[in-house]
N, CA, C and O of each residue as an XYZ file, in Angstrom:
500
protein
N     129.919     62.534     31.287
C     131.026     62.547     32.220
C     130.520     62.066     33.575
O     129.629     62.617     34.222
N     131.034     61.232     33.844
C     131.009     60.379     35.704
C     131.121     61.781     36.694
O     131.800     62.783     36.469
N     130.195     61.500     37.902
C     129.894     62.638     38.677
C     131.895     62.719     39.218
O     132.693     63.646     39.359
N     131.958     61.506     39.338
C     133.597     61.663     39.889
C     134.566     62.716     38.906
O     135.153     63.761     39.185
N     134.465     62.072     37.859
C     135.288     62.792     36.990
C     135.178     64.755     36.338
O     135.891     65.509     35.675
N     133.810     64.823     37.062
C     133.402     66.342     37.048
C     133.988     67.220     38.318
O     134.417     68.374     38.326
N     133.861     66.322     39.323
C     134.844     66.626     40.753
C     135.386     67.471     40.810
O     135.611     67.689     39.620
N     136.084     68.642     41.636
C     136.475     69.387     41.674
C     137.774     68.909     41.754
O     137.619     67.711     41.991
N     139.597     69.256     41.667
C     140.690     68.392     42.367
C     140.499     69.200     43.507
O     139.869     70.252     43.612
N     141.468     68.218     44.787
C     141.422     68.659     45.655
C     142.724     69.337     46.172
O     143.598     68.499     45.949
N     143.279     70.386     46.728
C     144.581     70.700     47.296
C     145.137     69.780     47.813
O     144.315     68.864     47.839
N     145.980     69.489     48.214
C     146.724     68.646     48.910
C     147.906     69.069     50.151
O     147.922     68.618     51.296
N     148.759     69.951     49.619
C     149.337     71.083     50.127
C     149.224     72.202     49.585
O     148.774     72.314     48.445
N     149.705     73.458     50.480
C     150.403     74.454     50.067
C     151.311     75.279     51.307
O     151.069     75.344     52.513
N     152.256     75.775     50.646
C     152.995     76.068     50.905
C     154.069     77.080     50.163
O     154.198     76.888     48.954
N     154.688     77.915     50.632
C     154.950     79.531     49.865
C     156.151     78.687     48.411
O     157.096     77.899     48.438
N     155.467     79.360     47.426
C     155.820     78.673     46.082
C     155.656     77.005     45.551
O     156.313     76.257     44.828
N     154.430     76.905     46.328
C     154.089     75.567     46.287
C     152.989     74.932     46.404
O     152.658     74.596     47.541
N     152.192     74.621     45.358
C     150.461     74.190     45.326
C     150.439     72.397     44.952
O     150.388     72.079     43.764
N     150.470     71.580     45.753
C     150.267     70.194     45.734
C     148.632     69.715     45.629
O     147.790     69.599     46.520
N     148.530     69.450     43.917
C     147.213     69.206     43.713
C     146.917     68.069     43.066
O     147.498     67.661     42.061
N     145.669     67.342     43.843
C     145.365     65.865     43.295
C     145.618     65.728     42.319
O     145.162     66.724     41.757
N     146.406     64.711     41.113
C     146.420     64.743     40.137
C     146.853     65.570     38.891
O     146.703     65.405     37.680
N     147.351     66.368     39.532
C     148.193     67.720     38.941
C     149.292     67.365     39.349
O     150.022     66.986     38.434
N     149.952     67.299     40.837
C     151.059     67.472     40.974
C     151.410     69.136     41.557
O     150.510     69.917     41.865
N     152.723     69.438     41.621
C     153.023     70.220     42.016
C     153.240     71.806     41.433
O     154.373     72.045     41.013
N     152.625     72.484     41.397
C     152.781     73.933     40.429
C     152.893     75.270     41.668
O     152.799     75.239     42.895
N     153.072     76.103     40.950
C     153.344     77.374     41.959
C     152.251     77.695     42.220
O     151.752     77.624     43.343
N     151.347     78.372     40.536
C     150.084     78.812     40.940
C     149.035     78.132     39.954
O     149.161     77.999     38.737
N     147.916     77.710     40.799
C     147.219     76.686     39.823
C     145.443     77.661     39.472
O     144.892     78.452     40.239
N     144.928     77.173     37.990
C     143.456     77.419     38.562
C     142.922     75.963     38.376
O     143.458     75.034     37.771
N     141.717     75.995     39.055
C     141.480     74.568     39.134
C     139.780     74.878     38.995
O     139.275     75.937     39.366
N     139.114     73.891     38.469
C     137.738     73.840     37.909
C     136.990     72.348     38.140
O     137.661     71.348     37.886
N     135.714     72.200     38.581
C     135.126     70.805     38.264
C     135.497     70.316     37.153
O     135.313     70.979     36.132
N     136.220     68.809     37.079
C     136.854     68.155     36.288
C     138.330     68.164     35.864
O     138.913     67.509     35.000
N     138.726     69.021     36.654
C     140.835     69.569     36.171
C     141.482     70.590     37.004
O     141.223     71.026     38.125
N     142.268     70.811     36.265
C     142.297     72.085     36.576
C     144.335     72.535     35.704
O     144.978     71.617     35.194
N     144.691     73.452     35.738
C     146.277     73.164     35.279
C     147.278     74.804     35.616
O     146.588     75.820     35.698
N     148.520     74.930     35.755
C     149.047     75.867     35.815
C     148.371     77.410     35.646
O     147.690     77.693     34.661
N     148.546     78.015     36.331
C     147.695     79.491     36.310
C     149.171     80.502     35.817
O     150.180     80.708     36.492
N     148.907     80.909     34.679
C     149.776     81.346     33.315
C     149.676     82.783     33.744
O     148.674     83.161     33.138
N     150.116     83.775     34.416
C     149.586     85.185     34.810
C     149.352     86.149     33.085
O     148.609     86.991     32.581
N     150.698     85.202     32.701
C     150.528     86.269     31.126
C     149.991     86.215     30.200
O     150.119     86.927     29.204
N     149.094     85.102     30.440
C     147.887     84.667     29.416
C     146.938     85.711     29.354
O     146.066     85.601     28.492
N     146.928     86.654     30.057
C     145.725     87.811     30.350
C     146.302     89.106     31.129
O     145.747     90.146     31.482
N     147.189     88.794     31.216
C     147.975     90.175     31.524
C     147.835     90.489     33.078
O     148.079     91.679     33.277
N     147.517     89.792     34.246
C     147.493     89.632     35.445
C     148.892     90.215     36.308
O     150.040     89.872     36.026
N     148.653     90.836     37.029
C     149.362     91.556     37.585
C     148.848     91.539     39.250
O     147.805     91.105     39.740
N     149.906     92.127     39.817
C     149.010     91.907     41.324
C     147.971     93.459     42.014
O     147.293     93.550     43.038
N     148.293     94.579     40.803
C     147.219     95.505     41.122
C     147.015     95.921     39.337
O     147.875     96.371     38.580
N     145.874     95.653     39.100
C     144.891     95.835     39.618
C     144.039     94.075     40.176
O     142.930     93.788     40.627
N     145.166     93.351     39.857
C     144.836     91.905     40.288
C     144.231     90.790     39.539
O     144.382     90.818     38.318
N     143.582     89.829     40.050
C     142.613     89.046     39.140
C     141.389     89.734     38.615
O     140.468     90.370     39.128
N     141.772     89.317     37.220
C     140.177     90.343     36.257
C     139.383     89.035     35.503
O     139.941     87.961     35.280
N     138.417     89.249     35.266
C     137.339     88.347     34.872
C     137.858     87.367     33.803
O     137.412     86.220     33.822
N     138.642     87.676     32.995
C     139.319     86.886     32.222
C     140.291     85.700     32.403
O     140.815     84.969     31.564
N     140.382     85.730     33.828
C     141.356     84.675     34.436
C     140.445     84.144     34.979
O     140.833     83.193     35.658
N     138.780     84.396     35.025
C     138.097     83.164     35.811
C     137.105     82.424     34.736
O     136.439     81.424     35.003
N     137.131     83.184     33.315
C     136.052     82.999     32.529
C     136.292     81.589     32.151
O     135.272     80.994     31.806
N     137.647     80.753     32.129
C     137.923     78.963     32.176
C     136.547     78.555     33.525
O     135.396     78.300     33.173
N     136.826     78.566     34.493
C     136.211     77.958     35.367
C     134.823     77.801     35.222
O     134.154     76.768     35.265
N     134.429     79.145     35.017
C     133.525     79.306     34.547
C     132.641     78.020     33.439
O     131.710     77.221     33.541
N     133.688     78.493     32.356
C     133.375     76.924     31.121
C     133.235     75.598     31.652
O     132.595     74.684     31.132
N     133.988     75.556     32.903
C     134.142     74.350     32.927
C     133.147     74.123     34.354
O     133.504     73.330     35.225
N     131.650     75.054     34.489
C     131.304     74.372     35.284
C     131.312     75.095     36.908
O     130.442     74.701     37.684
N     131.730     75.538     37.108
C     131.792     76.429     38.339
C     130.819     76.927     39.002
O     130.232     77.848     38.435
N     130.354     76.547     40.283
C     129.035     77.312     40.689
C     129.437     78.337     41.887
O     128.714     79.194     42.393
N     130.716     78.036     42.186
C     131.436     79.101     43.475
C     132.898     79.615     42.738
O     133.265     79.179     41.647
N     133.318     80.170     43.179
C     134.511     80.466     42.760
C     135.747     80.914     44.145
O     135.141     81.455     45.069
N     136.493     80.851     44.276
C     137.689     80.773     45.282
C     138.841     81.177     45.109
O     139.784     80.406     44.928
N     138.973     82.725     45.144
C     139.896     83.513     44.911
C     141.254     83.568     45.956
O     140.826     83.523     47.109
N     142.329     83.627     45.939
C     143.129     83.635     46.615
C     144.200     84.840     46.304
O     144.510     84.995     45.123
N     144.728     85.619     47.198
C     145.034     86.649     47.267
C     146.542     86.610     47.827
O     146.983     87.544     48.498
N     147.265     85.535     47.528
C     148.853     85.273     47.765
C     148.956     85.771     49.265
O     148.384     86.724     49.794
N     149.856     84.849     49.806
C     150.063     84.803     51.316
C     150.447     85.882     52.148
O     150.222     86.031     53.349
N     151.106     86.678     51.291
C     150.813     88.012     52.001
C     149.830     88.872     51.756
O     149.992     89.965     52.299
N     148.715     88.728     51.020
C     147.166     89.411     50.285
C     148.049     90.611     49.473
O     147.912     91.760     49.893
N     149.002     90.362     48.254
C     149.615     90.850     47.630
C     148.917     91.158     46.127
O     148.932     92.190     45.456
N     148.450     90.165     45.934
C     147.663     89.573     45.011
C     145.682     90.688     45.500
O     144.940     90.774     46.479
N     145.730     91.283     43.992
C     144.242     92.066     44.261
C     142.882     91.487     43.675
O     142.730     90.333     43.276
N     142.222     92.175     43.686
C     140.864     91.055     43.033
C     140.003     92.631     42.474
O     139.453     93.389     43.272
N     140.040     92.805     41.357
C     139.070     93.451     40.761
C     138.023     93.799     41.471
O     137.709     92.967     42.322
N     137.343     94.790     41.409
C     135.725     94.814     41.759
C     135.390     94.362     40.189
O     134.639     93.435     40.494
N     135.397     94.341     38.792
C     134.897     94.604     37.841
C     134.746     92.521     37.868
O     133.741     91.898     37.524
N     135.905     91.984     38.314
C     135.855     90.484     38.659
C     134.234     90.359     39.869
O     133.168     89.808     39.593
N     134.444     90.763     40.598
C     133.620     90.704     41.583
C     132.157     90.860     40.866
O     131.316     89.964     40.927
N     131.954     92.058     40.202
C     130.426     92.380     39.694
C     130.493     91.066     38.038
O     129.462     90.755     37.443
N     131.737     90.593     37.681
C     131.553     89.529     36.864
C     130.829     88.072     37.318
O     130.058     87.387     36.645
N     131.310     87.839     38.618
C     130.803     86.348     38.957
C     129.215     87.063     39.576
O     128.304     86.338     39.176
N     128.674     88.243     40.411
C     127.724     88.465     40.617
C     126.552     88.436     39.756
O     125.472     87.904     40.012
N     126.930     89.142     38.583
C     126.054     88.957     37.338
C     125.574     87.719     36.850
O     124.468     87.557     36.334
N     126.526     86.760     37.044
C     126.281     85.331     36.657
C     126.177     84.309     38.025
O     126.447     83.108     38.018
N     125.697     85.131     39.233
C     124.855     84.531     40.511
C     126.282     83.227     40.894
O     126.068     82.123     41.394
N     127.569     83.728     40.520
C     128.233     82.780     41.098
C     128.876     83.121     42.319
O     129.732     84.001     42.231
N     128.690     82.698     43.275
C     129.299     82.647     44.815
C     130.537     82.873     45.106
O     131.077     81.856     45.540
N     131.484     84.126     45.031
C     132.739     84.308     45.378
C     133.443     84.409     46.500
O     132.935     85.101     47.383
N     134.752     83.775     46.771
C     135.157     83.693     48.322
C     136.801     84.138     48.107
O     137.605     83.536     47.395
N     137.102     85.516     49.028
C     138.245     85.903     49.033
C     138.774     85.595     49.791
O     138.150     85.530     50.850
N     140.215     85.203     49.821
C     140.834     84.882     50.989
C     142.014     84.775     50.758
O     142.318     84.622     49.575
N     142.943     84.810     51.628
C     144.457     84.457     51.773
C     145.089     83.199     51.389
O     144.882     82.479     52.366
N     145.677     82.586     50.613
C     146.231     81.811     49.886
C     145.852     80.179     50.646
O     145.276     79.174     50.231
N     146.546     80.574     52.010
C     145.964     79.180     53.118
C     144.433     78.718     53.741
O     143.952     77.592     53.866
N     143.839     80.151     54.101
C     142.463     80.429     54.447
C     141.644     79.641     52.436
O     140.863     78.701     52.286
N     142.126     80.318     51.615
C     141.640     79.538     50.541
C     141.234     78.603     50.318
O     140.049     78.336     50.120
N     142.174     77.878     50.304
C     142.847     76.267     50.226
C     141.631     75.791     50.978
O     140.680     75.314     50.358
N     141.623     75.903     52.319
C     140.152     75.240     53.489
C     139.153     75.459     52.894
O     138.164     74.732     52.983
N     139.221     76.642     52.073
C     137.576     76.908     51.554
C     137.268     76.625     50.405
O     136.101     76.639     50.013
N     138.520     76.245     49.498
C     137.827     75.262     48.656
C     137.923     73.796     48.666
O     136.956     73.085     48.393
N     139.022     73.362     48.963
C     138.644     72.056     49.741
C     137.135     71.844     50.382
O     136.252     71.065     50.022
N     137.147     72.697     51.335
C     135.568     72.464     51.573
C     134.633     72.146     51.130
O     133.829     71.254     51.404
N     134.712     73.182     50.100
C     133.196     73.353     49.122
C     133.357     72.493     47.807
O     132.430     72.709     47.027
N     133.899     71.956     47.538
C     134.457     70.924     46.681
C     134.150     69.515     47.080
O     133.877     68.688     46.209
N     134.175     69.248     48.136
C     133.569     67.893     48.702
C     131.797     68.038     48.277
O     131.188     67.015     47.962
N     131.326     68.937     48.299
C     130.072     68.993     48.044
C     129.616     69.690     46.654
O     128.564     69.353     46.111
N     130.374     70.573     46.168
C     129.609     71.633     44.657
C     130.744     71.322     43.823
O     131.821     70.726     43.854
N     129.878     72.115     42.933
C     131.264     72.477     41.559
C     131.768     73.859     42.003
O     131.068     74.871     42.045
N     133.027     73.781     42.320
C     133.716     74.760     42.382
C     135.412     75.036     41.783
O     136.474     74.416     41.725
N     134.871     76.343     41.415
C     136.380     76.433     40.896
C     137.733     77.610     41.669
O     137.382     78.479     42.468
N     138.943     77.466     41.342
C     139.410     78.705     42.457
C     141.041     79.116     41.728
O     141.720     78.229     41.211
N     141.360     80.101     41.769
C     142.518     80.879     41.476
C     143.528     80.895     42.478
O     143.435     81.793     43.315
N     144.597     79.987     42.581
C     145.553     79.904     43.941
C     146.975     80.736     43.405
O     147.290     80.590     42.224
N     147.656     81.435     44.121
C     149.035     81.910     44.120
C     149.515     81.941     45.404
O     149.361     82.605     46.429
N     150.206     80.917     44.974
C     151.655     80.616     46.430
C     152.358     81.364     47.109
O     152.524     81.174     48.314
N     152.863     82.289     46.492
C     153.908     83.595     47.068
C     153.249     84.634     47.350
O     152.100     84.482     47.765
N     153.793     85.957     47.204
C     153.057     86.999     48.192
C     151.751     87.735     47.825
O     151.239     88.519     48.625
């Protein structure tokens, strides 16, 4: 695979019920990974906003490559994040960054110009 095509996508916008991503297009809530990324399915794993994102909603990114990870916590920080997630990416020395849905977005954009990174976005609250 071409270093391009391993790439992280990049955000483009966001905005409340609204994730504009390179090559994706437009979705509510996306996860996104070096090389893709596609719709973030909450009921694929039973995600809820407490007790929040659990390791099973990051273990894709993971596969696909991930050396940071970029959690987002819906624009009103509605959205929770496991500790049991937290001691998951620690165990496997991957670099986690919490943040508010917009604060996100900058920080993986960021780190995406330079690493493999992957990140969990939700648009609404």
């Amino acid at each position: 695979m071409s270093e391009d095509a391993k790439r992280s996508p990049r955000i483009l916008a966001v905005a409340w019920g609204r994730i504009e991503v390179e090559s994706l297009g437009v979705v509510k809530d996306v996860k996104l990974y070096p090389g893709g990324g596609r719709e973030w399915d909450w009921s694929e794993t039973g995600t809820r906003h407490s007790p929040g994102i659990q390791p099973a909603d990051i273990e894709e990114l993971l596969l696909h490559g991930a050396a940071a990870v970029v959690l987002s916590r819906g624009m009103d920080l509605q959205l929770q994040v496991s500790r049991l997630t937290l001691e998951f990416l620690e165990e496997r020395d991957v670099r986690a960054y919490v943040a508010e849905t917009t604060e996100a977005v900058q920080i993986y954009n960021e780190l995406a110009a330079t690493q493999l990174v992957g990140g969990l976005f939700h648009s609404t609250c």
